[in-house]
N, C-alpha and C positions, 0 to 999 in steps of 0.2 A: 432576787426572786426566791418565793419560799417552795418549801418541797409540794404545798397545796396548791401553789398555783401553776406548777410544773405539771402535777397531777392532773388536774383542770384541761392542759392543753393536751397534756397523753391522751387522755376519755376523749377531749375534739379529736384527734387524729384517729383513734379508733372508730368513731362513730363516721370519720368523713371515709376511712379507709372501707366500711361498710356500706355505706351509702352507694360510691363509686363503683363497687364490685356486684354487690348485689343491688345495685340501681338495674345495671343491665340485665341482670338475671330474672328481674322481675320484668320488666321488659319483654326479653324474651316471651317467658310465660304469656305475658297478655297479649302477644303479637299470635300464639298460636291460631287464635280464631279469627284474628281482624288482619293477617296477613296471610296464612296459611289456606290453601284452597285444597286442598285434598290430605289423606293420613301420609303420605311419603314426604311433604310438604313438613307438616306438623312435626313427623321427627327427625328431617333436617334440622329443624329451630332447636329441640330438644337437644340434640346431638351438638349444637354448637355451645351448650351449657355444659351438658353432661358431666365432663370429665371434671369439673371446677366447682358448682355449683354447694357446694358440701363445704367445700374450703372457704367459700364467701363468708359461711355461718360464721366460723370461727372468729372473723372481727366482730359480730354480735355479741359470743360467748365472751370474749374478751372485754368487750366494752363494758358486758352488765356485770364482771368479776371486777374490773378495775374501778368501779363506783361502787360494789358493794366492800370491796378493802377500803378505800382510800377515802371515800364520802358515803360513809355508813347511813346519817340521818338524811342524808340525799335519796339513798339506794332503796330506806323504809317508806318515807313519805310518798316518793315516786311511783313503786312498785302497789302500796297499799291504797293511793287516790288514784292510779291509772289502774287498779285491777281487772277491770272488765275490756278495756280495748287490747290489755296487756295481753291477757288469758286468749282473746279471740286472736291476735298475732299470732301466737306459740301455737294453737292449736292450728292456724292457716302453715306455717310452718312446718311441722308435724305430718301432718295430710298432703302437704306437697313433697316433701321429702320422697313417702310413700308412694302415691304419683308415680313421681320418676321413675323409681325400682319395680312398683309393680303395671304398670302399663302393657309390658309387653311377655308378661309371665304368663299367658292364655290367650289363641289367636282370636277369638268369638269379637263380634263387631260392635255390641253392646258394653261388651268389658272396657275395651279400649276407649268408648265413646266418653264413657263415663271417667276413667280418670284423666283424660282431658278435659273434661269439662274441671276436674278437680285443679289441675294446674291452671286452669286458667283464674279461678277463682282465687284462689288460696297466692295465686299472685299480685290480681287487683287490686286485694282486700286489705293485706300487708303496708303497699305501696300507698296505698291513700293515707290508711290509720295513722304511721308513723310522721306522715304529716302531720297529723291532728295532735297527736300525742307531741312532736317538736313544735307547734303551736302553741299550746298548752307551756310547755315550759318555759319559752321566750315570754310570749305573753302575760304569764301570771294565771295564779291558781289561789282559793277559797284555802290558804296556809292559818292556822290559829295561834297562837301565843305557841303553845307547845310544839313546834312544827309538826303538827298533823293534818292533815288534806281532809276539812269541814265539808265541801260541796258535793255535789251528787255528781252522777255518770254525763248528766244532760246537760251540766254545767261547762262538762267538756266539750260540747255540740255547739260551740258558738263561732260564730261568723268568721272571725280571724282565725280560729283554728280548722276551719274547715276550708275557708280556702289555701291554708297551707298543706292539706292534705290534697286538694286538685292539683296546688304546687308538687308536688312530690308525684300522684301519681302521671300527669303528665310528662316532667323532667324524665322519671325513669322510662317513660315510654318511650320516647323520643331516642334516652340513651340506647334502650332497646333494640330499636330498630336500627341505629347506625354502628351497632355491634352487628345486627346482624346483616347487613350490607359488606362489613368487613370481613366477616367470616364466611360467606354462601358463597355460590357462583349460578350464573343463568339467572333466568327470568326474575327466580325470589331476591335475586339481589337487585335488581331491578325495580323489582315492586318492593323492594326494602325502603330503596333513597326516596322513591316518590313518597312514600307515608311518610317519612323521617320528615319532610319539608313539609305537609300540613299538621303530623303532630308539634312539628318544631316552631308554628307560627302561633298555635295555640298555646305550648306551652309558655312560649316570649311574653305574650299577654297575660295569663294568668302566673307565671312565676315573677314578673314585675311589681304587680299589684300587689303580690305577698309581701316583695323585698322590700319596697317602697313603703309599703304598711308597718314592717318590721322599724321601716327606718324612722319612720315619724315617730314608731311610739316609744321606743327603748334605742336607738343606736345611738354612733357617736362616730368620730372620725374616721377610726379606723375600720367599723364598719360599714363609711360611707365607699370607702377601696374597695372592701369587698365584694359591694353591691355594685360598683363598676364594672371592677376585674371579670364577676357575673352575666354582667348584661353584655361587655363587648365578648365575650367568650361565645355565648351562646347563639350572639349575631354570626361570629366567624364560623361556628362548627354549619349550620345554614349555609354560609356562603361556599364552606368545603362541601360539603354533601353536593349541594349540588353541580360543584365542578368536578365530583366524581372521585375528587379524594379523601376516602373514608378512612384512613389514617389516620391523617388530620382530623376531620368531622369528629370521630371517635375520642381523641384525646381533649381536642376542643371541648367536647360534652363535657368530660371527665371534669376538666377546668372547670365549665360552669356547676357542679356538683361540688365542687372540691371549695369554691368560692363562697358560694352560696352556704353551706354549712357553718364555714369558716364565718359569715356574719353574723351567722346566727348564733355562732358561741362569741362572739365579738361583741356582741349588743345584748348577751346576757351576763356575763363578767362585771363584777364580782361574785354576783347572783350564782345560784346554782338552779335553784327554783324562788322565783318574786311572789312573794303575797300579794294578792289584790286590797287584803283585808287592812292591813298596816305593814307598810312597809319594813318596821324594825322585825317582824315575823317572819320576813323573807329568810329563807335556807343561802348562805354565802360560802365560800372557801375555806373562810375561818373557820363558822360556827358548827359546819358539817362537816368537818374533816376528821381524820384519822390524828393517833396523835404520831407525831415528828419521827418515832422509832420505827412505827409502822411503816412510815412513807419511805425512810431511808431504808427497811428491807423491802419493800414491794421496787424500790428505784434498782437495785444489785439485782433481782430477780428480773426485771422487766430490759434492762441491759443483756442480760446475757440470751435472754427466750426471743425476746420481739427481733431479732436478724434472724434467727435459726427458722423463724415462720413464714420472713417475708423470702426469703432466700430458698424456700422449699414452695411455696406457692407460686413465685417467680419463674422456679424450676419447671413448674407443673403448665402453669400457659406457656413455654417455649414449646414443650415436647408436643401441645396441642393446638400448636398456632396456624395449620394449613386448612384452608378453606374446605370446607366438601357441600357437597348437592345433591338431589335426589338420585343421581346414578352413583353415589357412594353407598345408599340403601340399600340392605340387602332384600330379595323379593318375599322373602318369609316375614320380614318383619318389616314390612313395608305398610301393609296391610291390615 
């Protein structure tokens, strides 16, 4: 195996380790309104991110540093034909961050109203796009002779890429809710597993369609496991939820998230990004990579950092692992 296609599966690992963590997190976010019935409610959900939520970034920053070193022509073309969904992520990103921090910096009932309204959006919005945008890149893209991204914003709006973005926003929802089943106690954990089991019947349906589409049009073998491993994952985290152990359910999800990505760099390999236009125009491993010196210092670097992150992020959901519920809210910031 070469150092680019080692590379190739670090950027999958990074992007599934992203997925996984800030799947739920987006979750969360959008469960504020569609599960949360009062503000005490609301930042229970919030409170079961809290302390983490910052940290998930960091597989993002990771992922788009290790394709901007190691698959440079990957990182331009990417980055300059996705500009517009890209820009509208980072700025959804941004505003939610803020959100979080300032929600409860002013008691007044309109302030508050309003950066929830902000979390919930700048959650939604993320969760869908990045379907479209991994849509997008499975699928194929308006690539030219020069690897340049030729098509417009609207070329991105097409049918397979949009239902990978229901796929994603769904899945995350779903994970969503049976994080937060894990984490609460009382009634919202209650109203947690019920939602989990009709988001979760929805998502089965629409995240099948996706994989199934993924598979007809680009997969292969080993993406056919995946899209297995996927679909019984996703049955079993269902069959835990609703036997009440959200454990299981939770890691389950995690599975189907972790599979599910997994095919979709499976059935884009050797690709990095496919032309629609002609295929020899396609962005690949070879022809977008870094050259061999690069990769053998970014491989020493990535060795010594990537345990010291997961082993300090690790560190940080032990110390935050105990359930709380709205009698852990304090009555000042309750409201």
């Amino acid at each position: 195996m070469h150092l680019h296609d080692v590379w190739f599966v670090l950027i999958a690992v990074l992007w599934t380790g992203y997925f996984f963590l800030e799947g739920f997190d987006f979750g969360v976010g959008i469960l504020t309104k569609l599960l949360a019935r009062n503000r005490p409610e609301r930042r229970v959900l919030i409170n079961t991110i809290g302390p983490v939520w910052d940290g998930n970034e960091v597989w993002l920053l990771s992922a788009g540093g290790a394709t901007f070193a190691a698959f440079p022509d990957w990182y331009a073309t990417l980055f300059s034909g996705f500009y517009l969904p890209l820009l509208v992520i980072l700025v959804c990103l941004i505003v939610r961050g803020v959100a979080f921090e300032y929600r409860v910096k002013r008691p007044e009932e309109n302030w508050q109203r309003n950066w929830e309204h902000a979390i919930f959006w700048t959650s939604l919005i993320p969760a869908f796009l990045w379907g479209v945008a991994f849509g997008n890149i499975v699928g194929g893209v308006k690539i030219d002779q020069h690897f340049e991204y030729v098509g417009t914003v609207w070329d991105l709006l097409n049918p397979y890429a949009l239902l990978g973005g229901l796929a994603t926003l769904t899945l995350f929802t779903f994970h969503g809710a049976v994080f937060t089943a894990l984490k609460t106690v009382g009634d919202i954990r209650v109203r947690a597993r019920k939602l989990a089991l009709w988001v979760g019947l929805v998502t089965a349906v629409v995240a099948l369609a996706f994989l199934l589409w993924t598979q007809v049009h680009s997969g292969n073998d080993r993406s056919l496991v995946a899209l297995i491993v996927a679909v019984v994952a996703l049955v079993a985290a269902l069959v835990a939820n609703q036997a009440g152990r959200e454990g299981w359910s939770f890691a389950l999800s995690g599975v189907t998230i972790v599979a599910a990505v997994a095919m979709l760099f499976l059935s884009l390999f050797p690709n990095v990004m496919p032309s629609t236009l002609n295929g020899e125009w396609s962005l690949t491993v070879t022809n977008a990579s870094s050259s061999p010196y690069t990769l053998r210092i970014m491989t020493w670097c990535a060795a010594i950092a990537t345990p010291l992150v997961m082993l300090y992020q690790g560190w940080t959901y032990w110390v935050f692992r105990k359930r709380i519920g709205t009698q852990h809210i304090a009555a000042d910031i309750a409201h």
